[in-house]
C-alpha positions as CSV (number, residue, x, y, z in Angstrom):
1,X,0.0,0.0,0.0
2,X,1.3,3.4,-0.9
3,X,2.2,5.8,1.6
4,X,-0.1,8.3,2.1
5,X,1.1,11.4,3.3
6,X,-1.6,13.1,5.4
7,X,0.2,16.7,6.0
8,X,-0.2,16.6,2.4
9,X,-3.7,16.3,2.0
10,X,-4.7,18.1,4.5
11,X,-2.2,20.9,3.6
12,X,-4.1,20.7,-0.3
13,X,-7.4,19.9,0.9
14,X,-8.7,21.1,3.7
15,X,-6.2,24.3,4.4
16,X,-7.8,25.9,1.3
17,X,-11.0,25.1,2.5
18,X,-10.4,26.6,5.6
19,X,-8.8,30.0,4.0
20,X,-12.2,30.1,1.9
21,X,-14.2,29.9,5.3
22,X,-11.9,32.1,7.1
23,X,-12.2,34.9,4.5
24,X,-16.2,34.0,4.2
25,X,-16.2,34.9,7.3
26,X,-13.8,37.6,7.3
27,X,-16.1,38.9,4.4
28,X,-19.5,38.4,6.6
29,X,-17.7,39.8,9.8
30,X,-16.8,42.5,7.6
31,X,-20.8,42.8,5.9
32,X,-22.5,42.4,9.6
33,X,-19.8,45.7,10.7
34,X,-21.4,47.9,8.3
35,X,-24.5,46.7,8.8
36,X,-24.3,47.2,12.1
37,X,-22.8,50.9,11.7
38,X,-26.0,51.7,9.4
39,X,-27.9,50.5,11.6
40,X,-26.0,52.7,14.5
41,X,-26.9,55.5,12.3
42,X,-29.9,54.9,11.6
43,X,-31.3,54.2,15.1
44,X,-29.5,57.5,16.4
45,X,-30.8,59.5,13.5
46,X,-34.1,58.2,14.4
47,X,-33.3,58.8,18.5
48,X,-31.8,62.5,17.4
49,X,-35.8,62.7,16.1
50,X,-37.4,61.1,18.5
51,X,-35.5,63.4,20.8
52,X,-36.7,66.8,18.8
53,X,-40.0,65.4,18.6
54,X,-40.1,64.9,22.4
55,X,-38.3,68.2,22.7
56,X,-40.7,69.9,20.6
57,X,-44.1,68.3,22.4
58,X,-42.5,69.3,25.4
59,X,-42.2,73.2,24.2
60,X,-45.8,73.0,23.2
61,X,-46.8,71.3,26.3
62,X,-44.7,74.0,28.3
63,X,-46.3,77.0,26.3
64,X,-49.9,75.5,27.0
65,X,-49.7,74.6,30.3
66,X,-48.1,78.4,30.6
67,X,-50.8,79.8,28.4
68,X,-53.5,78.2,30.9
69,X,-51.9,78.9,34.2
70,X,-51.9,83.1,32.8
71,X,-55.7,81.8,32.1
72,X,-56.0,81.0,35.4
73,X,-54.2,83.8,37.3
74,X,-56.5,86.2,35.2
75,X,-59.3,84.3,36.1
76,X,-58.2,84.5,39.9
77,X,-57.5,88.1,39.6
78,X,-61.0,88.7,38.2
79,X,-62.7,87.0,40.7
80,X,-60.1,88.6,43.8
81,X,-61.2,91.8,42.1
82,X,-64.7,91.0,42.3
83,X,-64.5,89.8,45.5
84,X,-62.7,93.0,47.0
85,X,-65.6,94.9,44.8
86,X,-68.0,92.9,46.7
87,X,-66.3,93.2,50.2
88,X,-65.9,97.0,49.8
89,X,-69.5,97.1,48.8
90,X,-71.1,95.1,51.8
91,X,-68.9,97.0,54.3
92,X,-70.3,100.4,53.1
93,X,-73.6,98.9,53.6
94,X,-72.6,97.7,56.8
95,X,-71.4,101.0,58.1
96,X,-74.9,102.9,56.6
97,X,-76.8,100.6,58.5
98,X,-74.4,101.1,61.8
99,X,-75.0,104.5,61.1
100,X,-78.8,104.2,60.8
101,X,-78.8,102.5,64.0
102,X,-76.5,104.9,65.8
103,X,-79.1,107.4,64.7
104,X,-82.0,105.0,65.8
105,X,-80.4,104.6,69.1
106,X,-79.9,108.5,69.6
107,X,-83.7,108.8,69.0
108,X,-85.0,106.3,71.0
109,X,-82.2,107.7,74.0
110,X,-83.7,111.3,73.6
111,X,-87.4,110.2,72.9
112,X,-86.3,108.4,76.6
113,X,-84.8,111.5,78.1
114,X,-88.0,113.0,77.0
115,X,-90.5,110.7,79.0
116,X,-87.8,110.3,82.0
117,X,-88.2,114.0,82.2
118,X,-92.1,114.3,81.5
119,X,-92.2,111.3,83.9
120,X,-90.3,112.8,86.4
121,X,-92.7,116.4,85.9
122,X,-95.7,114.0,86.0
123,X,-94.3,112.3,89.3
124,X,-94.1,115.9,90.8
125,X,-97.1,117.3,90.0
126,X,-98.9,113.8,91.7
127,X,-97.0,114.5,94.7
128,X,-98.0,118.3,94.7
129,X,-101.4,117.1,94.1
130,X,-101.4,114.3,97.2
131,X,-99.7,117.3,99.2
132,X,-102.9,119.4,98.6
133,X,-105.1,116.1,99.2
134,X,-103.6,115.8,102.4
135,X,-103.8,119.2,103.6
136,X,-107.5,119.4,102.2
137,X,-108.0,116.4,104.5
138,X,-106.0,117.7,107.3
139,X,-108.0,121.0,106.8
140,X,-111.2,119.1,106.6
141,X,-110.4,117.0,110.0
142,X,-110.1,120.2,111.4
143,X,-113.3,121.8,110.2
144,X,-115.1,119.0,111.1
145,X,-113.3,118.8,114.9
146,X,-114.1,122.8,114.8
147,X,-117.7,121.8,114.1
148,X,-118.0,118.8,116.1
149,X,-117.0,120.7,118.8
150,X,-119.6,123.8,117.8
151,X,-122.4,121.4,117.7
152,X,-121.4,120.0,121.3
């Protein structure tokens, strides 16, 4: 049987084989690289618009909720204004009506004063007039002694 020299045939079989599938794969590593940088790109192009979108939405969200909290101050200031309008306006008819009871009070004190004083006069006059009653009675027990005693 002949010899057969294996180094050989692997060295002329299976070594070119494996160059092939070294540089396939060389060539695919190569391929899946760029592939992979496009990709790269690609996803952070479409993050870097993702990211101005969200930046943008956010602006516009920012400017609304902006524009409705003014809306809402304004509407607060209108209604604090209204209220202080309204405030002002019950405490000026608050004090006119204090004031028409101060005055009230002052008549009702004098119209008092009055009948203390015509009471008092009154009171004065009834004891002026029992004074007389009694001395007309005294004076009569003595007229009637003087006669009781003429009659005797």
């Amino acid at each position: 049987m002949p010899k057969v020299d294996v180094a050989k045939i692997i060295q002329e079989l299976i070594v070119p084989e494996l160059h092939d599938i070294k540089s396939s794969i060389q060539e695919l590593r190569t391929r899946f690289d760029s592939e992979i940088k496009r990709l790269d790109e690609k996803i952070d192009s479409g993050l870097g618009r993702l990211e101005q979108k969200i930046d943008s939405g956010l602006t516009r969200l920012d400017e609304k909720i902006d524009s409705g909290l003014r809306r809402v101050d304004e509407k607060i200031e209108l209604v604090r204004n209204e209220l202080k309008t309204e405030i002002s306006g019950l405490k000026n008819e608050l004090k006119a009506d204090i004031s028409g009871l101060k005055k009230d009070i002052d008549n009702v004190r004098s119209e008092l004063d009055a009948f203390k004083t015509e009471f008092r006069t009154e009171i004065k006059r009834l004891d002026e007039k029992i004074d007389i009653a009694i001395q007309i009675r005294e004076r009569l027990a003595a007229l009637e002694s003087k006669v009781a005693s003429l009659i005797k």
